[in-house]
C-alpha positions as CSV (number, residue, x, y, z in Angstrom):
1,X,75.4,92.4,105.8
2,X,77.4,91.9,102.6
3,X,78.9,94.2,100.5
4,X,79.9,93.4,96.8
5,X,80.5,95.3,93.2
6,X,77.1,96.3,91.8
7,X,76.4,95.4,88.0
8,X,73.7,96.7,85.7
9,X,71.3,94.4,87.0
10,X,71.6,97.3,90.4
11,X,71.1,100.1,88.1
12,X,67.7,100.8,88.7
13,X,68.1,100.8,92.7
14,X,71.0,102.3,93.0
15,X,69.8,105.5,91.7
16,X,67.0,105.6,93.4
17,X,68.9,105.3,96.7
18,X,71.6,107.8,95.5
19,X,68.3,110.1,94.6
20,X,67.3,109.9,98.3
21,X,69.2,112.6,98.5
22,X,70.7,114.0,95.5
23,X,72.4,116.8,95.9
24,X,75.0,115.2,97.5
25,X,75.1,112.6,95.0
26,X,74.9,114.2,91.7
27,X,78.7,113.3,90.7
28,X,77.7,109.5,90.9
29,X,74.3,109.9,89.7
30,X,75.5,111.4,86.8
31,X,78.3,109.1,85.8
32,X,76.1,106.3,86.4
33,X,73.5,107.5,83.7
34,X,76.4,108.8,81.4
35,X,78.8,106.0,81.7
36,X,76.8,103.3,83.5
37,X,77.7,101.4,86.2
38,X,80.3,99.1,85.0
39,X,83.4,99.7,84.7
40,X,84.9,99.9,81.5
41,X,88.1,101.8,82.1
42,X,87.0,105.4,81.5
43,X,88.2,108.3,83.4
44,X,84.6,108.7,85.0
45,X,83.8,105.0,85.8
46,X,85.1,102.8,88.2
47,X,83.9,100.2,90.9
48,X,80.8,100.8,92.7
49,X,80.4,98.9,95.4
50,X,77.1,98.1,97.7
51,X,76.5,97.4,101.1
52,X,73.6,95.3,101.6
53,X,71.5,94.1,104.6
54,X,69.4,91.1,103.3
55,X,68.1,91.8,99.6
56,X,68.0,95.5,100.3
57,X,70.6,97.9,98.9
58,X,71.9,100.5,101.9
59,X,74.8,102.0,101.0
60,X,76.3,103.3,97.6
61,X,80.8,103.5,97.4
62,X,82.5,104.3,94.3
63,X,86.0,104.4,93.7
64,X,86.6,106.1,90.6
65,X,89.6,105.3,88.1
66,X,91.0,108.8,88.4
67,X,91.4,108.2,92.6
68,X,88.2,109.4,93.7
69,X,86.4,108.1,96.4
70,X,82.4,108.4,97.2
71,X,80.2,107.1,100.0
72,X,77.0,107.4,100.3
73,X,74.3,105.7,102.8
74,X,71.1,107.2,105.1
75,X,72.1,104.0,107.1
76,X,74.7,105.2,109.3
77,X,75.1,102.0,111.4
78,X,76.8,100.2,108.1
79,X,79.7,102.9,108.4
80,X,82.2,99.7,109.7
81,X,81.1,97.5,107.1
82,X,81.8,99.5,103.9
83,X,84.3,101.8,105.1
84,X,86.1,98.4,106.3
85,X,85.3,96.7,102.8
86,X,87.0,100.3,100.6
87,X,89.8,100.5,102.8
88,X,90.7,97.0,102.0
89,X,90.6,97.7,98.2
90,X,93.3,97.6,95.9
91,X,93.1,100.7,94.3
92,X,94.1,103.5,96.7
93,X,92.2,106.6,97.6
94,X,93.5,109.8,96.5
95,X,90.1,111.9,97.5
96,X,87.5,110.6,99.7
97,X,84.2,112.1,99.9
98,X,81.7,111.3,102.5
99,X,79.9,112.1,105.6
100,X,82.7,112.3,108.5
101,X,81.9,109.9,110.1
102,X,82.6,107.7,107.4
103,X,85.2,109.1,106.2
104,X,87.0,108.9,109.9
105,X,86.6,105.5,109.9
106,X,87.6,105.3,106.3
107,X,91.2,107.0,107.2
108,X,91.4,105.2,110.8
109,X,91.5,101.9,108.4
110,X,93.8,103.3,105.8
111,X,96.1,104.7,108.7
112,X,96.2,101.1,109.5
113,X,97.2,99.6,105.8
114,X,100.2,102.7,106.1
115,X,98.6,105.2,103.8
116,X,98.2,109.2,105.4
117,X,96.7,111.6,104.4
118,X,99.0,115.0,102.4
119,X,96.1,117.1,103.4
120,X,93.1,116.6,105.4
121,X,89.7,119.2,105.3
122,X,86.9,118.7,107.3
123,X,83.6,119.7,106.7
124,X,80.0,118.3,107.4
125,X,81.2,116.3,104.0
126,X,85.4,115.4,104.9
127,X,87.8,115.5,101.9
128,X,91.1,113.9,102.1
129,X,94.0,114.7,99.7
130,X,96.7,111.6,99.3
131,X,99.8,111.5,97.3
């Protein structure tokens, strides 16, 4: 497994694995196709990053430049591998977004590199507030 920053060359199947299922992923589906999938600075872009096993695309994270942060995969045995790839990222979380339990291993990691959580909700989706 590998996980690195997708370019517009992804594009194509990245949205059709967000589409999978949707309605979950609509905020990145719709930045994607609004402000595409690099990131050129805007408020609404940042880095996406994929988790890949082999040539296949598995797993979809963004971490947007306003501090949001989105995962996404219907391969839930790559959890380690991405969550342990965002939390090493340079750019700090200030909302995560993603199944719990990604977004448990997520914060277990980010725990680890000294940053807590201000608030913490969980739902079937968890969403973590950092200052």
């Amino acid at each position: 497994m590998t996980v690195r920053i997708l370019t517009e060359a992804d594009r194509e199947n990245t949205l059709r694995l967000l589409d999978r299922e949707h309605e979950i992923n609509l905020f990145m589906i719709y930045d994607i196709i609004t402000y595409g999938i690099q990131n050129l600075g805007h408020l609404f872009q940042g880095d996406y990053y994929g988790v890949f096993r082999g040539p296949e695309l598995c797993g979809v994270s963004c971490l947007y430049n306003f501090g949001s942060l989105w995962i996404y995969s219907p391969v839930q045995d790559l959890t380690d591998e991405l969550a342990g790839h965002m939390a090493g990222v340079k750019l700090t979380p200030r909302y995560l977004i993603a199944p719990k339990d990604w977004a448990v291993s997520l914060l277990e990691k980010l725990e680890k590199r000294g940053v807590k959580p201000e608030n913490l909700e969980e739902q079937e989706y968890i969403c973590l507030l950092y200052t």
